[in-house]
FITI-329571 format. One record per residue (C-alpha): residue number from 1; residue in three letters; x, y, z. Coordinates in steps of 0.1 Angstrom, whole numbers, plus 2048, in hexadecimal, padded with zeros to 3 digits. Example, Ala and Ser with C-alpha at 12.3 -4.5 7.8 and 13.67 -1.06 7.14 Angstrom:
BEGIN
1,ala,87B,7D3,84E
2,ser,889,7F5,847
//
This chain:
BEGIN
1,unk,9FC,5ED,460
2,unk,9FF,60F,464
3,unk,A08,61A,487
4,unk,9EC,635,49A
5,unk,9F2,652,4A4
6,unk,A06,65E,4C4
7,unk,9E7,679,4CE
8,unk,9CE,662,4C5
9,unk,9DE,642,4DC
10,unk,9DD,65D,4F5
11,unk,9BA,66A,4F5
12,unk,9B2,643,4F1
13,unk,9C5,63B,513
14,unk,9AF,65D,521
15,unk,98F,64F,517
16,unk,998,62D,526
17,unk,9A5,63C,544
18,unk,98A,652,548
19,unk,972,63A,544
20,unk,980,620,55D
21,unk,982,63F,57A
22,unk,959,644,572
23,unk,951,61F,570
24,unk,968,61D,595
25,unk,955,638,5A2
26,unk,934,62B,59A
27,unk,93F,609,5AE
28,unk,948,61E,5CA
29,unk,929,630,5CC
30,unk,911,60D,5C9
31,unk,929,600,5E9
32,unk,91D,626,5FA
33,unk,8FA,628,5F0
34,unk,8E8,63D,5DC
35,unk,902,65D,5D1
36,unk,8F9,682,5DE
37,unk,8E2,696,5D0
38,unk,8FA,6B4,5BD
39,unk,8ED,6D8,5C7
40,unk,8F1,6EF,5A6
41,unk,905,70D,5A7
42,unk,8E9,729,5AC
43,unk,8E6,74E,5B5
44,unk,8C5,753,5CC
45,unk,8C7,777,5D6
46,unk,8D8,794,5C9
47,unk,8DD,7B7,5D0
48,unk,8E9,7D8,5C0
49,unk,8FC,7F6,5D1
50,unk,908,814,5BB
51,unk,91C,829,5D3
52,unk,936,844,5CA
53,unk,935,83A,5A5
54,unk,93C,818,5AD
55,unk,926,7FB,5A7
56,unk,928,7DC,5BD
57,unk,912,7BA,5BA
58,unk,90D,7A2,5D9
59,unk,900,786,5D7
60,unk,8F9,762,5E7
61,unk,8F0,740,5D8
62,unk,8F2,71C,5D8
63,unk,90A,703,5D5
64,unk,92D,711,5D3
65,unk,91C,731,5DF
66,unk,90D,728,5FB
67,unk,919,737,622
68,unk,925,752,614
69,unk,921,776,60A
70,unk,92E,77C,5E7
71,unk,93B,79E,5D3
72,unk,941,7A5,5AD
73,unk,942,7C3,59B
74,unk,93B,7CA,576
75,unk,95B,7DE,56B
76,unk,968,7BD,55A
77,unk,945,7BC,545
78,unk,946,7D5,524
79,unk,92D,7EB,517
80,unk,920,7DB,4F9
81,unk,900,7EC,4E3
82,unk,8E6,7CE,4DB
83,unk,8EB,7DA,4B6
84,unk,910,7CE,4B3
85,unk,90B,7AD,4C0
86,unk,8E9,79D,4C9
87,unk,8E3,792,4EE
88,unk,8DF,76E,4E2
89,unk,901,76C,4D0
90,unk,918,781,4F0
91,unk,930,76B,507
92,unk,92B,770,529
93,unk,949,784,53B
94,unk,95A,771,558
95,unk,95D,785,576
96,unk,971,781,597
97,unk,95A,77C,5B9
98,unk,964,783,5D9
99,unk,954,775,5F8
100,unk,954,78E,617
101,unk,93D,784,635
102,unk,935,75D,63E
103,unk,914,754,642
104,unk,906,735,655
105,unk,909,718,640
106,unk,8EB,700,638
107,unk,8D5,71F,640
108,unk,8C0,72A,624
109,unk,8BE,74E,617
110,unk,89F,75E,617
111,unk,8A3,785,60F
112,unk,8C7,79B,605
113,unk,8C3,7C5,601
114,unk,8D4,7E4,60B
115,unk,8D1,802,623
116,unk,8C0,823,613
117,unk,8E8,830,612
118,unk,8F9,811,609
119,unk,90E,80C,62A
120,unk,8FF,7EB,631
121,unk,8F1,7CC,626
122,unk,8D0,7B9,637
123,unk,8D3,793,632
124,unk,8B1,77D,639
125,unk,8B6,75A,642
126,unk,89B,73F,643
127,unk,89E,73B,666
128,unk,88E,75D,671
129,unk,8B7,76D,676
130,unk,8BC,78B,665
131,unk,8E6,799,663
132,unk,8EE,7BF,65D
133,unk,90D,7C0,64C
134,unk,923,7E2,649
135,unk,932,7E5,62A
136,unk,950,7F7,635
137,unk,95A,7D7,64A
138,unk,945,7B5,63A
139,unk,959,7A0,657
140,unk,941,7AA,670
141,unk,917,7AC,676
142,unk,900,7B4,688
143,unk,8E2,795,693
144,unk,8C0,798,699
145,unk,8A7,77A,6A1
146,unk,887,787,699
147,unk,86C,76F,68C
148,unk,862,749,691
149,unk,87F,72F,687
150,unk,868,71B,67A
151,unk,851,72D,668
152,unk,861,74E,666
153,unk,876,756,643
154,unk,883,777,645
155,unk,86D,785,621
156,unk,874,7A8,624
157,unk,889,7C2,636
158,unk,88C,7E8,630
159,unk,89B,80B,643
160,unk,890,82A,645
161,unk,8A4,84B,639
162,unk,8B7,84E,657
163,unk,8C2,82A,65F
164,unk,8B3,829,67F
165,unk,897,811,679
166,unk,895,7F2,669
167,unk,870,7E6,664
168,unk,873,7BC,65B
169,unk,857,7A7,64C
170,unk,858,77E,656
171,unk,843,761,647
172,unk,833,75A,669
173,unk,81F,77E,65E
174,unk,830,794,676
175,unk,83D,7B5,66F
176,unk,85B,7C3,68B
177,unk,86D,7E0,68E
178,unk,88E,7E5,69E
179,unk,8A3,800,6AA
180,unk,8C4,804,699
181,unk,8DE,817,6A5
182,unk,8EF,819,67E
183,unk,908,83A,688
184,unk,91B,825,6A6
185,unk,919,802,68F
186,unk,92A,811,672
187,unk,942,822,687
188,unk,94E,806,69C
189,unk,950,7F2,67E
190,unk,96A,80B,66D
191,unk,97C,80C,690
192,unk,97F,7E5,689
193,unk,98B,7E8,668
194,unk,9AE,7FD,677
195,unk,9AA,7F2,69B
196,unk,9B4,7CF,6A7
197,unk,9B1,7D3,6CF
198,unk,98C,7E0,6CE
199,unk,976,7DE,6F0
200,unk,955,7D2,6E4
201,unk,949,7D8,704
202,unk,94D,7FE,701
203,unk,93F,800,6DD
204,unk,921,7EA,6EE
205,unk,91B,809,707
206,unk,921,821,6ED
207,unk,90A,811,6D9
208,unk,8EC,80C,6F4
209,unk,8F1,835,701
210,unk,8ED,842,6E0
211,unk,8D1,828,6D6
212,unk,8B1,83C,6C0
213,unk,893,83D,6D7
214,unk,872,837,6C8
215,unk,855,853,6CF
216,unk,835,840,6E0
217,unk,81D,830,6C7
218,unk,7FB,818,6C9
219,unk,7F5,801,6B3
220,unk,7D4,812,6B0
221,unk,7E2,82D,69B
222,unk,7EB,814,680
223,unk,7C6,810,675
224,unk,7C3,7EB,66F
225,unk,7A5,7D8,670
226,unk,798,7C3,68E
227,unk,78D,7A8,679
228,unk,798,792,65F
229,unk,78B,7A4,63E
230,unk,794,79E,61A
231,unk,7B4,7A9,60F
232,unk,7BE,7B7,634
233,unk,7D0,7A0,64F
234,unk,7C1,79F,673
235,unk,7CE,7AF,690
236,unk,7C9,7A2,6AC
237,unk,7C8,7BB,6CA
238,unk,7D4,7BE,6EE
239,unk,7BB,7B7,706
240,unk,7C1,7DA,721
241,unk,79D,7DE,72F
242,unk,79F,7C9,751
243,unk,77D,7C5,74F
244,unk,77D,7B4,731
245,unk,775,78A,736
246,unk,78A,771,72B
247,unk,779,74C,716
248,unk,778,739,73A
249,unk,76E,75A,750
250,unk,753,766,734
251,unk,744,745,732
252,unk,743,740,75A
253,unk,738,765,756
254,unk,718,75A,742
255,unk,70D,73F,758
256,unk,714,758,775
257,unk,6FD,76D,767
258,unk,6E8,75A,756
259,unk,6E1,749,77C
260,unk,6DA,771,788
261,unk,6C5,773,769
262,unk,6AD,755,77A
263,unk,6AF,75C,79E
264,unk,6A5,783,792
265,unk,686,775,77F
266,unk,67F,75B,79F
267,unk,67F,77C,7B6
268,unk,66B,78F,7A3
269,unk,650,779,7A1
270,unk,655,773,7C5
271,unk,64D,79A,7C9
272,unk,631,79A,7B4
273,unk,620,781,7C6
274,unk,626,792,7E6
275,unk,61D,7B5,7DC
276,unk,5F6,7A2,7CF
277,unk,5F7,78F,7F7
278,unk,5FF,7B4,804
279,unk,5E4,7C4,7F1
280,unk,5CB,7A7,7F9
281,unk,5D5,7B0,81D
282,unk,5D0,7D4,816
283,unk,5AD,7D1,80C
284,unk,5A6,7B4,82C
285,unk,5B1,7D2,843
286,unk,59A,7ED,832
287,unk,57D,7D3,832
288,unk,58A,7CF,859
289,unk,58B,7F1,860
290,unk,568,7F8,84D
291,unk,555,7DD,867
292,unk,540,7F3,885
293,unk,54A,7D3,89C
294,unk,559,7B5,8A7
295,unk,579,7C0,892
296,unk,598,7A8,88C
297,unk,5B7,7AC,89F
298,unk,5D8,7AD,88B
299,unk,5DF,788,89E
300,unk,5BD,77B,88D
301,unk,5C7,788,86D
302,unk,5E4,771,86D
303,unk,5D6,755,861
304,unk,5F6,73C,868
305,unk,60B,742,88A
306,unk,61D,726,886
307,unk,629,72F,867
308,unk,635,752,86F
309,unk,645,743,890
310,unk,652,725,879
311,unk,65F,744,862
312,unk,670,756,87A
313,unk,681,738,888
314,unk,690,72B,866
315,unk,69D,752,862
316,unk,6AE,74B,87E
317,unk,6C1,72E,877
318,unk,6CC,73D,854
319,unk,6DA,755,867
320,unk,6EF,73C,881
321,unk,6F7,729,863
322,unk,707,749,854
323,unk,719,754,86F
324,unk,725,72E,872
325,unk,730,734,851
326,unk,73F,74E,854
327,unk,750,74D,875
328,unk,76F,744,863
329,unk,773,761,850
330,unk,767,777,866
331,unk,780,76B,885
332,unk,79E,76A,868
333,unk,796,78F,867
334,unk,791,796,88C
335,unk,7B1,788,891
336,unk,7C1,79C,876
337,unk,7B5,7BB,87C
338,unk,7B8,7B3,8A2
339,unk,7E0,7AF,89A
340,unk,7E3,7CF,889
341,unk,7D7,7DF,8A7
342,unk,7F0,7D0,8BB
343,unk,80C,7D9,8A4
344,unk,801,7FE,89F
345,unk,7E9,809,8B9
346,unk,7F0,7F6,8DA
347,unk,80F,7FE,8DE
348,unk,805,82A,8E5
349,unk,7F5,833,900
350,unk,7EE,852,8E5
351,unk,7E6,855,8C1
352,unk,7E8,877,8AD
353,unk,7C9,88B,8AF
354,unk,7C2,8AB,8A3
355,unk,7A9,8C4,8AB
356,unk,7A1,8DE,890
357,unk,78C,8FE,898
358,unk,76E,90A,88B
359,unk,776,920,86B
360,unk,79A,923,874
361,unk,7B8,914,86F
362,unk,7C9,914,890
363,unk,7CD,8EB,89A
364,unk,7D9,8DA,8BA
365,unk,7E2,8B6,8B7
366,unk,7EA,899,8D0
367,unk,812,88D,8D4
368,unk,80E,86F,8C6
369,unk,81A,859,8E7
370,unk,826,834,8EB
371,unk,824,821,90A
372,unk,83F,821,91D
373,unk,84F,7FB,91B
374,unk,84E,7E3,93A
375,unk,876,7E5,93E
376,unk,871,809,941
377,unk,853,803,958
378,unk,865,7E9,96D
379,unk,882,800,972
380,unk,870,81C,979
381,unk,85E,80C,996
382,unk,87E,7FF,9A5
383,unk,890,823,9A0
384,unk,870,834,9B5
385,unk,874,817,9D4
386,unk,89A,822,9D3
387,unk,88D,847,9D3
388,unk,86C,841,9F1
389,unk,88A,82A,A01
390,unk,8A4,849,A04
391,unk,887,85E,A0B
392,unk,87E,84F,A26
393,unk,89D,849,A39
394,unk,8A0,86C,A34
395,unk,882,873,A46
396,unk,88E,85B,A62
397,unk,8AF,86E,A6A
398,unk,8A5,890,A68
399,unk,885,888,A82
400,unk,89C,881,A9E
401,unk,89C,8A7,AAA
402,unk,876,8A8,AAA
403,unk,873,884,ABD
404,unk,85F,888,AD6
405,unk,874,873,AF0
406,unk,892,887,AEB
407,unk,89A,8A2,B04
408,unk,896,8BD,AF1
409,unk,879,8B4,AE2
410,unk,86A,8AE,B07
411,unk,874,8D0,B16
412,unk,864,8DE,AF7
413,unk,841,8CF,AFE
414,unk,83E,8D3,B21
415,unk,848,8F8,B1E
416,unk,82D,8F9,B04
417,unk,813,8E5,B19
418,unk,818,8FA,B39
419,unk,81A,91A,B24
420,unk,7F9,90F,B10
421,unk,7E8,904,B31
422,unk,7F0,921,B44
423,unk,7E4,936,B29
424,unk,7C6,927,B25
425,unk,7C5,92C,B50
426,unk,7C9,94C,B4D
427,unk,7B3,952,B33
428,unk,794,93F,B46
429,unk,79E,957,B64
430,unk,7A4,978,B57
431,unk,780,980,B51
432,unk,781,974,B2B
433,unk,75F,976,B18
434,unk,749,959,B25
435,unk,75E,954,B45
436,unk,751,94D,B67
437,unk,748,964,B7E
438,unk,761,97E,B90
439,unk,77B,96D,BAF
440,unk,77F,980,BCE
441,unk,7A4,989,BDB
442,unk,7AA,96A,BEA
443,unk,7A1,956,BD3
444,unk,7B7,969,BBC
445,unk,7DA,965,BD4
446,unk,7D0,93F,BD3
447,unk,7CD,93F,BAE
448,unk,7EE,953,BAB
449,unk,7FD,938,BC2
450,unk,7F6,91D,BAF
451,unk,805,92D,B92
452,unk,825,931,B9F
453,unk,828,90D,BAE
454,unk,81C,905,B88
455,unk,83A,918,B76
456,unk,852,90C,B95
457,unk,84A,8E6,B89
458,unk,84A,8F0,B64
459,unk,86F,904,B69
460,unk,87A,8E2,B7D
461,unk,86C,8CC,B60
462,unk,883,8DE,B45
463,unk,8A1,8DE,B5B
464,unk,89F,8BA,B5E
465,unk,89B,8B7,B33
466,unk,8B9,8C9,B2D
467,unk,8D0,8B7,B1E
468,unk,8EF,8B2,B2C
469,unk,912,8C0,B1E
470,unk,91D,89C,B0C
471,unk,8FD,89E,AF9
472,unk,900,8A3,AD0
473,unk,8E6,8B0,ABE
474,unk,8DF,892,A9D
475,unk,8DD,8B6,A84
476,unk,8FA,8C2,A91
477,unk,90F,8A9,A8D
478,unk,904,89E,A6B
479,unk,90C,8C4,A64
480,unk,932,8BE,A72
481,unk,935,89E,A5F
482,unk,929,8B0,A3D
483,unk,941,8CD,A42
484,unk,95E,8B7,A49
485,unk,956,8A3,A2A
486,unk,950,8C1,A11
487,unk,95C,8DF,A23
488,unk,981,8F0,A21
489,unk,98C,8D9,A01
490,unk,998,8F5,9F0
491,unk,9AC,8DF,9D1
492,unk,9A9,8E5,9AC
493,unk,993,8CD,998
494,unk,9B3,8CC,981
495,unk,9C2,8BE,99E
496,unk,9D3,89B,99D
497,unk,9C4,897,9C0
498,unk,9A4,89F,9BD
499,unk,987,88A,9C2
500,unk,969,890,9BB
501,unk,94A,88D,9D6
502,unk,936,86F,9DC
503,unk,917,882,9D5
504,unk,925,895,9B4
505,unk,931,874,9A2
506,unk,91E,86A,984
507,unk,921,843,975
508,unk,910,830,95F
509,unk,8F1,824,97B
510,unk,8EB,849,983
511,unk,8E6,856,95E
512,unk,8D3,834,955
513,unk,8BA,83F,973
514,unk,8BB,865,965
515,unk,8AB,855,944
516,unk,893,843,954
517,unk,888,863,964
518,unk,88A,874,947
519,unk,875,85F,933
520,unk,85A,85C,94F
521,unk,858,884,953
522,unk,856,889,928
523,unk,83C,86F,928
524,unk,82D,87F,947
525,unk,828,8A3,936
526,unk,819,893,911
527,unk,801,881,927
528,unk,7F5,89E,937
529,unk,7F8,8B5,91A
530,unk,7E1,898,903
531,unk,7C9,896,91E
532,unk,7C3,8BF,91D
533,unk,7C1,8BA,8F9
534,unk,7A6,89C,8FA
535,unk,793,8B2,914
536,unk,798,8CE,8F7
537,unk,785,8B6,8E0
538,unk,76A,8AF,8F5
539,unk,763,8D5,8FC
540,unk,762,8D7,8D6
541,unk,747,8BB,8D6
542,unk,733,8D0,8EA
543,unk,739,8F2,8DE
544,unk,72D,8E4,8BE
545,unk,70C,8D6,8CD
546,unk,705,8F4,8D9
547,unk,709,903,8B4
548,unk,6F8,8EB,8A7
549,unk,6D7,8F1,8B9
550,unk,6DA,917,8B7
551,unk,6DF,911,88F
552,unk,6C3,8FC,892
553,unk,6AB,916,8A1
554,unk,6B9,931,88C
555,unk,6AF,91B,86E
556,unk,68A,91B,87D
557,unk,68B,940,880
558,unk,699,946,85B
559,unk,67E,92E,851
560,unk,661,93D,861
561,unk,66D,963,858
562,unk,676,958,837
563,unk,69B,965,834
564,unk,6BE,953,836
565,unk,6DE,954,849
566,unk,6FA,94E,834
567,unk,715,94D,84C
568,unk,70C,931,85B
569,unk,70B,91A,841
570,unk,729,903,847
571,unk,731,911,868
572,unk,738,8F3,879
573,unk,746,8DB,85A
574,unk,76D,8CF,858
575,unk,781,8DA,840
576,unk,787,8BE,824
577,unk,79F,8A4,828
578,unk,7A1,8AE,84C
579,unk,7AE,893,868
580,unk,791,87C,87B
581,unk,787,88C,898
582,unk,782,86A,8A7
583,unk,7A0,853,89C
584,unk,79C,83E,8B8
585,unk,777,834,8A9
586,unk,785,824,88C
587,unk,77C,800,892
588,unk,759,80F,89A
589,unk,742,806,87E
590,unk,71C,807,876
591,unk,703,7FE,85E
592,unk,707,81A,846
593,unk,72E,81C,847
594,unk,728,7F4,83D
595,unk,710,7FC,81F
596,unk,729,818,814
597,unk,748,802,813
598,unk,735,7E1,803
599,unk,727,801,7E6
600,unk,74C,80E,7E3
601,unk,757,7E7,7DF
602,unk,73F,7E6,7C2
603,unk,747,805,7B5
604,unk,759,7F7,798
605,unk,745,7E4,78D
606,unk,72A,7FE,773
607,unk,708,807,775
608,unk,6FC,7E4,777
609,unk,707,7E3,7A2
610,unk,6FA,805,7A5
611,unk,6D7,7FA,797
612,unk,6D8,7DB,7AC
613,unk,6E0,7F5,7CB
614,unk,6C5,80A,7C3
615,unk,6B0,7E9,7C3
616,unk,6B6,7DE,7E3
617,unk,6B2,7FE,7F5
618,unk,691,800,7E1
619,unk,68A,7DD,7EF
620,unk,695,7E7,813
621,unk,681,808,816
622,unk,664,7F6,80D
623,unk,669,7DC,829
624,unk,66D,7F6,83A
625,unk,64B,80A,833
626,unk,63D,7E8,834
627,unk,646,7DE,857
628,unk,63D,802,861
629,unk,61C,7FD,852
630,unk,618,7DF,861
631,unk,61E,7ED,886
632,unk,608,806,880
633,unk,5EE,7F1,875
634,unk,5F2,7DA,894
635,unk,5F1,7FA,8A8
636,unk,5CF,804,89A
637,unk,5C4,7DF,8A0
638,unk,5CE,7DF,8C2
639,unk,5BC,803,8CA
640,unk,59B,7F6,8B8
641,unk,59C,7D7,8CF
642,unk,5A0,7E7,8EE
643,unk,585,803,8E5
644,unk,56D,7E6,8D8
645,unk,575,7D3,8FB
646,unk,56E,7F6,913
647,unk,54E,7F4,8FB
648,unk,546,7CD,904
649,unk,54D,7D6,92A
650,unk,536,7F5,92F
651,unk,519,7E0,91B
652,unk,51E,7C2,931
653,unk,51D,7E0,952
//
């Protein structure tokens, strides 16, 4: 036998061994399971960038491709014409790839193209993520989360001329743009490139201060439709007029109204019926009035008493019940506004006030005054009991000179007395107008007698008042005491021996009490200054009375002589935005002021309130005009009764 082959006992023991590693591997994958699906080798997106002459491919794939950003170039490729060799029958060139940036892995990619300038590259992913990458430095990117994760494929991307603006499409149908700050990027990436120790956080400042700013835009101006129409995609629309309803407000909003509709239509037949019972009344009164005798009385004419008393009752109980209602609300408010005034206005005894001339601008206004506080109260009153107490003792040593039990004091009045009574003697003697009648000589020696006995006892008396030489006057020694104290100290203030006087010492007690006085005398003058200005006011009140009626009469006079004074006109009216005269009559409120505020609550509200306003006020003035016509015609009633009784009485006389 002829021995084989070395090459082919080789490729033999190949085969074999081949076949035994495949027929091992398909044991091992029966123990696993099932064996993996293999993902082909595929290129999903490419892009092109011609820059300086250069041309440059990126791409990404599948497979072996996949998490990755991928570079060739076509300089390895010839130029071949399709003449020399058909397309068909050409090898394909291998080329090198090189993989620059890293992309998440397992993440599917969804869109790949390039700036206007070629500086970057936008990468889509499945996930709604879009990457910038710079060229100059591929190891770095920029991340945006835009659109849904779920639903939100990246399908589109593109810049405008400038960079600035990136304008992205997603699956989920929405359309975003973004500010890009492309200068700063491309620059930090380059720094990067050079640079290890780069602060990010700098470039992150730099970045946001020099950021593009958008000019103001509606989404108005883009001219989309409203509506979903054929070919175009809705837009759906802020909702910015607050009076616009929502689904649960609009459909309380129908009932609402659709109630008002009803209880409008009830109330208007109610008013129909009672404007055909007021003109049946009309024409009972004219048939009434028409009768020669024996007329009704407005009582007859009612035919039901009861009823309007049962009527008048059951309006009264509506109205407890609302005010029972309503006592709540209305003591919540009470006590609300009730503790503003406490905070604000309880605590002055004066508010600002301000009194404006007639046709001038010259103003006086109040000092706005607080109370003074109940310390400063409680220590005033005990500062003016020290003050009436020092007074007073005061008082009690200096009246010892003028005591009428001292001895000077007695001398003193019984000169006086016998001086005065002698006088008076002398007077009643001398022949003064309305005196007696004239004394003869004798009984003018007994009369000068008596008169010196008189100034012999009175001489006697003040010999025996005089005080004796030990006696010390209470001034004059007060006087000594005060000049030894104060007196004949002639040493410098500078002195190291100085003291200062009792009554020249100032501490802490002393200027406290100085305050108090203080306070009391400031609050003293605005007091009486505010009351002069208050009294100012109420002049004003008057002088403007007075104007008033002699504008009045002047009115009458134009009228009746057919002319017109134009000077007057607007004599007496405030300036606009001028201060309340009154402030203090703020809480004071009437029936109109309440019908102004509940029309300027509604005032929002369209035409629809001021129609229901007029409404009312229609409704009102003719209860009015009714109830006036009804007093009248009671009036009339009454009249005709009494005349038709005078009639019955002087037919029965």
């Amino acid at each position: 036998e002829e021995e084989e082959p070395v090459d082919e006992v080789e490729d033999k023991k190949k085969k074999k061994k081949e076949e035994e590693e495949e027929k091992k591997e398909e044991e091992d994958g029966d123990e696993d399971g099932p064996a993996k699906e293999a993902i082909p080798n595929t290129i999903s997106r490419v892009t092109y960038i011609f820059n300086s002459g250069s041309d440059r491919i990126f791409y990404v794939g599948t497979g072996d491709y996949s998490g990755a950003l991928w570079e060739c170039t076509l300089e390895p490729a010839p130029v071949k014409s399709h003449e020399e060799i058909p397309l068909e029958s050409r090898a394909p060139t291998p080329s090198m790839s090189t993989l620059h940036t890293r992309l998440p892995k397992g993440v599917g990619i969804t869109h790949l193209s390039t700036s206007p300038t070629g500086r970057f590259v936008f990468v889509g992913f499945v996930d709604g993520r879009v990457w910038v990458v710079p060229l100059i430095n591929t190891t770095v990117h920029s991340a945006m989360a835009l659109a849904d994760s779920m639903s939100g494929p990246i399908t589109t991307m593109f810049a405008d001329n400038d960079e600035t603006t990136l304008v992205i499409g997603s699956g989920d149908g929405s359309l975003t743009s973004v500010k890009f700050n492309s200068e700063e990027f491309f620059e930090a990436s380059a720094r990067l490139v050079d640079e290890k120790d780069v602060d990010m956080e700098e470039v992150a400042m730099r970045m946001l201060g020099s950021m593009p700013s958008y000019e103001p835009a509606s989404a108005e101006d883009w001219m989309l439709p409203e509506v979903e129409n054929p070919g175009f995609c809705s837009f759906a629309r802020d909702i910015t007029d607050p009076t616009t309803y929502s689904i649960q407000d609009a459909k309380l909003k129908t009932e609402e109204d659709h109630a008002r509709a009803q209880a409008e239509q009830k109330k208007a037949r109610v008013r129909e019926r009672i404007t055909e019972v007021r003109s049946e009344l009309e024409e009972l009164q004219v048939k009434n009035q028409q009768i020669p005798s024996n007329k009704l009385s407005a009582s007859e004419l009612a035919i039901d008493q009861e009823y309007i008393a049962f009527l008048a009752k059951d309006m009264e109980t509506k109205i407890e019940e609302v005010k029972f209602e309503l006592a709540w609300t209305v003591e919540f408010h009470e006590r609300g506004m009730q503790k503003l005034r406490d905070y604000y206005l309880a605590r002055l005894d004066f508010e600002r006030i301000e009194v404006l001339g007639f046709r001038s601008p010259h103003r006086v206004a109040t000092f706005r005054c607080p109370s003074m506080s109940q310390e400063l109260q409680a220590s005033l009153a005990r500062l003016h009991e020290l003050i009436f107490a020092a007074d007073k003792e005061s008082d009690d040593e200096g009246g010892g000179i003028g005591d009428p039990g001292s001895p000077g004091m007695l001398g003193a009045t019984g000169a006086l007395r016998s001086t005065f009574k002698l006088d008076g003697e002398a007077g009643a003697l001398e022949g003064a107008p309305g005196g007696g009648e004239m004394t003869t000589g004798a009984q003018q020696r007994e009369l000068r007698r008596k008169q010196r006995q008189e100034r012999k006892v009175a001489m006697q008396d003040l010999e025996k008042s005089k005080p004796s030489d030990s006696y010390e006057d209470p001034q004059d020694v007060e006087a000594i005491a005060h000049a030894e104290a104060t007196l004949g100290n002639f040493m410098l203030k500078t002195s190291d021996s100085y003291q200062v006087p009792e009554s020249q010492r100032m501490n802490a007690e002393k200027k406290r009490r100085q305050m108090y006085l203080l306070e009391e005398s400031m609050h003293a003058i605005k007091t009486e200054f505010n009351h002069r200005v208050l009294a100012l006011r109420d002049f004003r009140g008057q002088v403007r009375l007075e104007v008033q009626r002699d504008v009045a009469a002047l009115q009458e006079i134009d009228q009746q002589l057919g002319t017109r004074t134009e000077w007057v006109e607007g004599l007496l009216e405030d300036e606009l935005g001028a201060p309340p005269e009154f402030p203090e009559r703020r809480f004071d409120h009437g029936e109109e002021d309440l019908k102004a505020f509940a029309k300027q609550l509604k005032g929002g509200s369209g035409e629809k309130d001021s129609q229901e306003d007029e409404q009312q006020e229609a409704e009102e003035e003719e209860d009015v005009e009714g109830e006036e016509d009804e007093m009248a015609e009671d009036e009339e009633f009454d009249e005709m009764a009494e005349d038709q009784e005078e009639e019955d009485e002087e037919e029965e006389e």
